[in-house]
N, C-alpha and C positions, 0 to 999 in steps of 0.2 A: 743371781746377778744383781748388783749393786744399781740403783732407780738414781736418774739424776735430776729429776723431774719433782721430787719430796725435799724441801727444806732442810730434814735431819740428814735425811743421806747426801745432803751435798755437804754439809756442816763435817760431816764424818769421812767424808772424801778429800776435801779440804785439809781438814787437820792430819789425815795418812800422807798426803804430799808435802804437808811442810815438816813433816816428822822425817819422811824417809829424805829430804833437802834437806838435813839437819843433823843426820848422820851416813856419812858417808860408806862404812860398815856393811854387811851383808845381814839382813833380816828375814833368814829364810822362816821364819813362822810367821812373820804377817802375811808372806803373800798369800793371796786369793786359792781356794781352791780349787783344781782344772777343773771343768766341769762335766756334771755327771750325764753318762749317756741316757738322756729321757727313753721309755718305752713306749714303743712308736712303730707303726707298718706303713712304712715309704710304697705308693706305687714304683715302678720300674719305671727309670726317667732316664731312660739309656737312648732315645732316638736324637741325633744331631740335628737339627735344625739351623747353627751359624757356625762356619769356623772362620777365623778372620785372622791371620800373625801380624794385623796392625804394622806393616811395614807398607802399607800407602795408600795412597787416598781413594784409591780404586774399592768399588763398593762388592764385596765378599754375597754371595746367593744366602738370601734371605736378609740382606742389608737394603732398606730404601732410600735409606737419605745417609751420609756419612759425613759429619763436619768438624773439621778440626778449624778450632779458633788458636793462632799462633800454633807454638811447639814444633814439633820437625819429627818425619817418619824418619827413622833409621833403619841398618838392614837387620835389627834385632828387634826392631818394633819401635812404638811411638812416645815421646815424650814432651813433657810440659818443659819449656824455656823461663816464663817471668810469670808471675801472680797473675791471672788471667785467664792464661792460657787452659781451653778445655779440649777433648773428643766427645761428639755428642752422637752416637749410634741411634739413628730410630730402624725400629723392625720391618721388616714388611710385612709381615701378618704378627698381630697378637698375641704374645705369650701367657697361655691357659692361666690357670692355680694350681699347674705341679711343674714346677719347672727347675733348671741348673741351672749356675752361672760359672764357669771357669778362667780363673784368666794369670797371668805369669806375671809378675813383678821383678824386674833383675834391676842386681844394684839397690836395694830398698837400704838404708839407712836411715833410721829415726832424728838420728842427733841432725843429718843434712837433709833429710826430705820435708823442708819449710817454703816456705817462701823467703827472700831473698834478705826482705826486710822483717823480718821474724815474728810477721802475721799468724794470729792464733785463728785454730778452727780451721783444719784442712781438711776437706773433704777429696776423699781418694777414689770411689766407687759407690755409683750408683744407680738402681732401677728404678723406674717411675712408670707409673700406668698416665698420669698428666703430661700433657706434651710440654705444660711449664715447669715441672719439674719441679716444683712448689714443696715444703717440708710444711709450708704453716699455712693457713687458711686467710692472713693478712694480705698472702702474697699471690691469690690464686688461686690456692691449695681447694679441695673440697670433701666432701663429708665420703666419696666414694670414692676415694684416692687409696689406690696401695704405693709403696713404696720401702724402699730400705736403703739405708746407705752409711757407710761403714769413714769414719772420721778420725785425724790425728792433731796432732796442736804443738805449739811453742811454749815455750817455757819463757819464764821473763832473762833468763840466762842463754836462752838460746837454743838449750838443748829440748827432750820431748816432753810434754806436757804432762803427757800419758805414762810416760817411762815406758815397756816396751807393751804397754799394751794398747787396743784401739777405741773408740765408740762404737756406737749401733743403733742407730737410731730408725726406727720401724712402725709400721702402722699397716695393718691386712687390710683395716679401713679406716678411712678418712684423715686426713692434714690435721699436725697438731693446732689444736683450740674448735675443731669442727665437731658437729653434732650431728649424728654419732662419731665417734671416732677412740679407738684405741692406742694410737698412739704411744710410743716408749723411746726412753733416750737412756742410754743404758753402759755402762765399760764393760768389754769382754773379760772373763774368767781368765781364760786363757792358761794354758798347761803352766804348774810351778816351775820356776828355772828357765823358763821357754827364751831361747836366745836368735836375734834375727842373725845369722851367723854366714848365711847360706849363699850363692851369689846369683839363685832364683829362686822365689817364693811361688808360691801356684796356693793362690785363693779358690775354696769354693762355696758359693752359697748354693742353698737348698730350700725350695719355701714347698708347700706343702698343705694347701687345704684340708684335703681328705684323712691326711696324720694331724693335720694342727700345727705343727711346726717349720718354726725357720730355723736353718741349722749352716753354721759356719765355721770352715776348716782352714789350719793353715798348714802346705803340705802333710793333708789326710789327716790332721789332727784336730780335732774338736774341740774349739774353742768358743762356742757358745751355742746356745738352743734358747728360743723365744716361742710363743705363744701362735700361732698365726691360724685366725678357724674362721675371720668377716669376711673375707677377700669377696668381691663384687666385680672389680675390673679388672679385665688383664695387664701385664706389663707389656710397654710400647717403644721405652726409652729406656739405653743407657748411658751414665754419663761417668766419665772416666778425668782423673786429675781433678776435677772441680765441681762441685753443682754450684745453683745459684744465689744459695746465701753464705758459701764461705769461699774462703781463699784456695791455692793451687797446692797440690804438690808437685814441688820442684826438685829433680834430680832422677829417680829410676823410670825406669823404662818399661811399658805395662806391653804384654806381648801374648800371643797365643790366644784371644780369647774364644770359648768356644762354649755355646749355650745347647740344652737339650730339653728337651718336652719328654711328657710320661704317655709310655706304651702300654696301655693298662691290655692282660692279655685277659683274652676268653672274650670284648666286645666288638660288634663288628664294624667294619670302617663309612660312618654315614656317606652318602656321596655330595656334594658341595650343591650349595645354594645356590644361585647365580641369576641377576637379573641386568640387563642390558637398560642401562639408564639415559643416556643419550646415542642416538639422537630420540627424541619426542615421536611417539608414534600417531603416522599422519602428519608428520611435519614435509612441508613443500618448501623446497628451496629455489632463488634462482640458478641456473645453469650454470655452471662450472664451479661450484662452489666445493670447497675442500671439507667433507664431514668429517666430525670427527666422531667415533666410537667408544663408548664407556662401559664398562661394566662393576658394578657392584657384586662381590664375591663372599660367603661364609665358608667355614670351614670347621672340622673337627681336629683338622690335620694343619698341612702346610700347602699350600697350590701351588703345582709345579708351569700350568702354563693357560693362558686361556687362546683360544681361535674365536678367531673374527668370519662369518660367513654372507657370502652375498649370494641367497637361494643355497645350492649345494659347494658354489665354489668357494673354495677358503683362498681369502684376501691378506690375511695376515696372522698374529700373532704376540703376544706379551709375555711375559715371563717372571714379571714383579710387577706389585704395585706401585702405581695405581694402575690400573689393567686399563688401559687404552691404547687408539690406535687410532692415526690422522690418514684422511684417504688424501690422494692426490685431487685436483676440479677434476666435478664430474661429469660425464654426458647427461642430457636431457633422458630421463627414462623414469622406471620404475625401478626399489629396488628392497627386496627383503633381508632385512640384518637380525643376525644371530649371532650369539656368540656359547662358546661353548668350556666347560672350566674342567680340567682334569687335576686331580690333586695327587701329594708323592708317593700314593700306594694305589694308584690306578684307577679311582673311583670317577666317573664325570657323571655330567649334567648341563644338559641345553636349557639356553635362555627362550622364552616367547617371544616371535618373533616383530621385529617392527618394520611399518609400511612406512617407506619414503618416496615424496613424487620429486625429483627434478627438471627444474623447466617447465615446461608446456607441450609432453608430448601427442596432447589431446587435444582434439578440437569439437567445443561440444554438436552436438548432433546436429545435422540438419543445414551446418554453417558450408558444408562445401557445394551443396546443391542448391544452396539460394545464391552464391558467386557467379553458378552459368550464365 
């Protein structure tokens, strides 16, 4: 894969685009060669963890936060309106170092998926373990950052930068310019001939600790493999039409996305960590005060729910993070909180419990026989 990161190879990338601008002709022996399937043993990364058909703002299970700035959900799913305009998915739990990313593109057009004003550097899809979402260490970014994300461009004519291929710009660890950091900014291979023809495209990436690679498909076709063996943090963010140092794509419709984690078989399913952080144990409040209940959750898996307990009776309930729950004011009393976390293959685990006093249900010793 061609380095855009080396002086010569941009010199030589350069000079391939205003050659092939220069003849209008077909040059089927410059193009690129598809590229070659590395050897490589993928774990099995068949468990579903999000599906989402991005037709509206409603948050899809294992979605925590879902923001769309501008654009408009459609009923075929979601798209960018003007330069700007983003979808910012964050997770609800953290996605490992073996994971999938699926998602539908309809209506993709290179020559029209720019910005409006024929702003270069479109950024179309992307994962971040940084909640900033940061490519560069200037902007944020840090030396334990994974991320990847997949980039098109304008042409000074208007048409695609790229002609019909993409970028790829990836790092397993740290933001480019960060120490350590591997960092690559790179053009896809991409199959010879390969024509956007289709009236849905369905993207997938594949990142892969335990193989070493990042591996990206367009409709099941393989169109590039990268290196990927530092990964340190998991992915947390996705960012769809835009990230935060380039421009939008404007015009198709990004639909169906649906992410999966690896089922490594033969290990068995750890049961969840779980500690109940607020309220303060031994905390005294005054009477009728509305507590609220927090818990801090790990996992190997995904957590399907956690319970909230006061003694043996269950008070309530969550289901995504962040794992809390607000009691209504409470009586004057004593009262033990627990909390307990079941994950999506049936594994739980109780919290230690904590003592709260409400009010003043006690009067110290002695106070009611010295009254007579």
């Amino acid at each position: 894969m061609l380095r855009l990161g080396h002086p010569l190879h941009s010199a030589i990338l350069v000079s391939g685009l205003l050659l092939c601008a220069g003849i209008a002709t077909t040059h089927a022996a410059s193009e690129p060669s598809a590229p070659e399937a590395p050897s490589y043993n993928l774990p099995k990364i068949d468990r579903l963890v999000l599906e989402d058909p991005l037709t509206s703002a409603a948050l899809a299970k294992g979605e925590a936060v879902k923001q769309a700035r501008g654009g408009e959900f459609t009923a075929k799913g979601w798209r960018a309106l003007k330069d700007g305009d983003f979808l910012m998915i964050e997770l609800a739990e953290a996605l490992g170092f073996e994971g999938r990313l699926e998602i539908d593109l309809v209506d993709l057009d290179w020559t029209k998926a720019n910005t409006s004003t024929g702003k270069d550097k479109v950024q179309f899809l992307g994962m971040f373990s940084n909640p900033r979402a940061e490519l560069h260490v200037e902007g944020g970014g840090t030396n334990l950052d994974a991320l990847w994300s997949l980039r098109g461009g304008t042409a000074p004519d208007g048409g695609p930068a790229l002609g019909n291929r993409f970028a790829v710009l990836q790092a397993s660890r740290g933001a480019k310019r960060a120490d350590p950091s591997d960092f690559e900014e790179s053009l896809a291979p991409m199959v010879p001939g390969w024509k956007w023809d289709k009236p849905r495209h369905t993207f997938r990436i594949v990142w892969s600790k335990t193989a070493g690679q990042l591996l990206g498909y367009v409709d099941d076709q393989l169109m590039f493999h990268e290196p990927w063996v530092n990964q340190v943090t998991p992915f947390k963010y996705i960012y769809i039409a835009k990230g935060p140092d380039f421009h939008t794509m404007i015009g198709p419709i990004f639909s169906n996305l649906r992410l999966y984690s690896a089922a490594i078989e033969g290990t068995s399913n750890q049961t969840p960590a779980i500690s109940l952080m607020q309220p303060r144990n031994g905390a005294v409040f005054p009477a009728s005060t509305a507590i609220e209940l927090m818990a801090d959750v790990l996992d190997d898996g995904q957590i399907a729910k956690v319970e909230f307990f006061d003694g043996e009776k269950k008070i309530g309930e969550a289901t995504r993070a962040p794992f809390a729950l607000k009691l209504p004011p409470a009586k004057e009393g004593w009262y033990t909180f627990t909390a307990k976390a079941t994950d999506d293959r049936g594994a739980e685990s109780k919290s230690h419990p904590k003592y709260v006093t409400v009010g003043t249900p006690w009067k110290p010793w002695g106070l009611s026989e010295q009254a007579k």
